[in-house]
C-alpha positions in Angstrom: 14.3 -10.8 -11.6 11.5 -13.0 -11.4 8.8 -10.5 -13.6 9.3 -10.7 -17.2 9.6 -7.0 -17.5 12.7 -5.0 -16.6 11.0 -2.5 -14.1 14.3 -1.5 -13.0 14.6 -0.1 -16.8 10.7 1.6 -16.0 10.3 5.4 -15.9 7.2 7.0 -14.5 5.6 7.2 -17.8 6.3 3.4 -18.0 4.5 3.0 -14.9 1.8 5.3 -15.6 0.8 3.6 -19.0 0.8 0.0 -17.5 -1.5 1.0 -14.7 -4.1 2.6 -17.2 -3.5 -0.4 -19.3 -3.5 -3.2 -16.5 -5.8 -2.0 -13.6 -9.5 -3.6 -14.6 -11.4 -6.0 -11.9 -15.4 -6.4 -11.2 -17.5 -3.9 -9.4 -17.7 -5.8 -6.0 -14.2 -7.2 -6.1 -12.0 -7.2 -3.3 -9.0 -9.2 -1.9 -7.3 -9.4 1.9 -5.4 -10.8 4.3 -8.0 -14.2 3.9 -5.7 -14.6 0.2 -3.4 -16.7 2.6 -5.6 -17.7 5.3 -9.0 -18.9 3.3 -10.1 -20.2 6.7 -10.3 -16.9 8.1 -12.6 -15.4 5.0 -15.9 -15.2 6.2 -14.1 -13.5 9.9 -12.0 -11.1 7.7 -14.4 -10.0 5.7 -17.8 -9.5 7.8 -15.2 -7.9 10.5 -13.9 -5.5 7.5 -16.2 -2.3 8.5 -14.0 0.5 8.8 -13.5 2.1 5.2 -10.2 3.2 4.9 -7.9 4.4 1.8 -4.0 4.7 1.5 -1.9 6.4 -1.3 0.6 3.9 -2.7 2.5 7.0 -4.5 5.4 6.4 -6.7 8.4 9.0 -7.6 11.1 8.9 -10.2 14.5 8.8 -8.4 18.1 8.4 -10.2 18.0 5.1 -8.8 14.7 4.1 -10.6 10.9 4.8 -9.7 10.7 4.5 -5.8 7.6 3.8 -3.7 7.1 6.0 -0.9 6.1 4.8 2.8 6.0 5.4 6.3 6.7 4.1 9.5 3.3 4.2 12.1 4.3 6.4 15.2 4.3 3.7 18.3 1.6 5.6 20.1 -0.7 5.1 17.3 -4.2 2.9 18.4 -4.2 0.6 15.3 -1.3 -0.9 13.5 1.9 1.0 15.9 4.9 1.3 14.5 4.3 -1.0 11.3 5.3 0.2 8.1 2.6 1.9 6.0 1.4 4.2 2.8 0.0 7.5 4.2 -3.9 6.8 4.8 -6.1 6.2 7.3 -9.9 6.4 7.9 -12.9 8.1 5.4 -14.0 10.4 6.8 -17.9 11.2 5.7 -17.0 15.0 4.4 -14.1 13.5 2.3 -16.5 12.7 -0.4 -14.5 9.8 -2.0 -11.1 7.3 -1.5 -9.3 9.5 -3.0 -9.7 12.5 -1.3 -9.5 10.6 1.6 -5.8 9.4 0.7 -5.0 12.6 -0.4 -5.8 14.2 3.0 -4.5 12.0 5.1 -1.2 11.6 2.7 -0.9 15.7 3.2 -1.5 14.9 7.2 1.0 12.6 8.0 4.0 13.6 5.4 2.9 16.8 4.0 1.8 16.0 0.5 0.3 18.8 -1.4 -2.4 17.7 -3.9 -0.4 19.5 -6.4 1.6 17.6 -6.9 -0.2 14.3 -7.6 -1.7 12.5 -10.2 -3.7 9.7 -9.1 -4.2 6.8 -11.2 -6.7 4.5 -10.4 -8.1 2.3 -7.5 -6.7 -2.1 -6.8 -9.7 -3.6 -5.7 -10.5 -3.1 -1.9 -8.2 -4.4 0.6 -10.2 -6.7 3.5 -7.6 -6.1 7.0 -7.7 -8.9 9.8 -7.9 -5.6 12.0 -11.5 -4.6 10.5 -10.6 -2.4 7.6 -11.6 -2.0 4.2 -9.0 -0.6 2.4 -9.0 1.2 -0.9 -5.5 1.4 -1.9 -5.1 4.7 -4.4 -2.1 4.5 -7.0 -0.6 7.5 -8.0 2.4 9.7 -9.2 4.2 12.0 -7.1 6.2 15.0 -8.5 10.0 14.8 -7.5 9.4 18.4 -6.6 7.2 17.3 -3.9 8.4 18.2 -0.4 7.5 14.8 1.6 8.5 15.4 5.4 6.7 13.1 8.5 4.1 14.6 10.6 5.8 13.0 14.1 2.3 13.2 15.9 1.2 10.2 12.9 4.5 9.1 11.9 8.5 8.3 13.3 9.7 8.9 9.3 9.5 8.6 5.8 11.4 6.5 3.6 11.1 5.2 -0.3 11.7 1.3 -1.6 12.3 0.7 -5.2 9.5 -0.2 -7.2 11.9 -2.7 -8.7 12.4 -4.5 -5.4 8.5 -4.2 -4.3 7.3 -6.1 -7.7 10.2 -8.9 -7.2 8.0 -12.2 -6.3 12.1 -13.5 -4.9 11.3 -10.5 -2.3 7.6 -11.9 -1.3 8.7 -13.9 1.4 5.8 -16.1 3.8 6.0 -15.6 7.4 3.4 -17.0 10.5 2.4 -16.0 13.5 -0.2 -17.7 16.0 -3.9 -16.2 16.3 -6.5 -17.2 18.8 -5.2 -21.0 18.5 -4.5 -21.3 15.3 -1.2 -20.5 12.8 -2.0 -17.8 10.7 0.1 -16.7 7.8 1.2 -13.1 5.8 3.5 -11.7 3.6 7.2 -10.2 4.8 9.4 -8.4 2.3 12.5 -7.3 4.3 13.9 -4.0 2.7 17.5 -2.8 4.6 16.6 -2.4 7.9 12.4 -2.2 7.2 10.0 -4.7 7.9 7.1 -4.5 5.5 4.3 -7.0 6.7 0.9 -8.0 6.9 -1.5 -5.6 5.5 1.1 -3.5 3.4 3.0 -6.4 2.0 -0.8 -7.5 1.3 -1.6 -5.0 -0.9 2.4 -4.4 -2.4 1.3 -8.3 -3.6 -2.3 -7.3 -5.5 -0.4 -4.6 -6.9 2.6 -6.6 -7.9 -0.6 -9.3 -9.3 -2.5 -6.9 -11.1 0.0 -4.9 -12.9 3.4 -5.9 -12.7 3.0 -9.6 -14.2 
């Protein structure tokens, strides 16, 4: 692997202690899809005004720690049938980011707070599609039953943690925007397409923590 730590070796406890460890930025600080496209910055991020949150949650598996995800139901308004954490919008009674992943995470797959330990916050995530994203990290109990809410989602599934923090698997695709080439992150896992926004924040995560 390209990381100079064995993460296919890393247990959950692993994890958790290199998170607490790892996971310091400024007040203020935030990062977006504008990291590959610095022409786009100011757009991206005085269009950013939806405050969002997402649960990247990570279980112990035989194979190794796993990261779970979902795929968008294609009716959805924003961001159809792309591959996603559990999240979605703040809602004003939710009272924080992390409650706010937390319900929407029991929403679309069923997660009971019970059985999660959050960890901390990666600075905010700035979307091209107008959202500020506070991407939550946290531990999920094997015990947990995870099942997809088909009004939200088409299914669940769970990528190694291993193959997530590879920087061989951060691939650079493009795709034209109102004239001009505009470029994001792909890691093809099997027969998912991460992209764009997730792939975005799978990057900080893999920056902040996992090098």
């Amino acid at each position: 692997m390209s990381n100079s730590i064995d993460l296919q070796s890393f247990t959950l406890e692993h994890v958790r202690g290199r998170v607490l460890d790892r996971l310091k930025y400024d007040d203020g600080e935030h990062d977006g899809d504008y990291h590959m496209n610095p022409d786009f910055r100011d757009w991206v991020v005085s269009d950013a005004a939806v405050n969002a949150a997402v649960l990247i949650g990570m279980v112990e598996r035989q194979e190794g720690v796993c990261v779970v995800l979902t795929k968008r139901a294609e009716r959805l308004t924003s961001h159809s049938g792309q591959v996603a954490f559990p999240g979605g919008k703040i809602d004003a009674e939710d009272g924080s980011p992390e409650a706010a992943a937390m319900r929407e995470a029991e929403e679309e797959i069923g997660l009971e707070n019970r059985h999660v330990d959050i960890l901390g916050r990666l600075p905010d995530y700035y979307s091209g599609s107008g959202f500020r994203i506070a991407p939550i990290l946290a531990i999920i109990d094997p015990a947990a039953s995870i099942s997809a809410n088909l009004d939200e989602v088409d299914y669940v599934f769970e990528v190694p943690l291993a193959f997530l923090m590879n920087s061989d698997n951060h691939k650079t695709g493009s795709r034209m925007f109102d004239g001009s080439e505009r470029f994001y992150l792909e890691m093809p896992y099997k027969e998912h397409f991460i992209w764009g926004v997730t792939a975005g924040i799978i990057r900080v995560m893999h920056d902040r923590v996992f090098t």
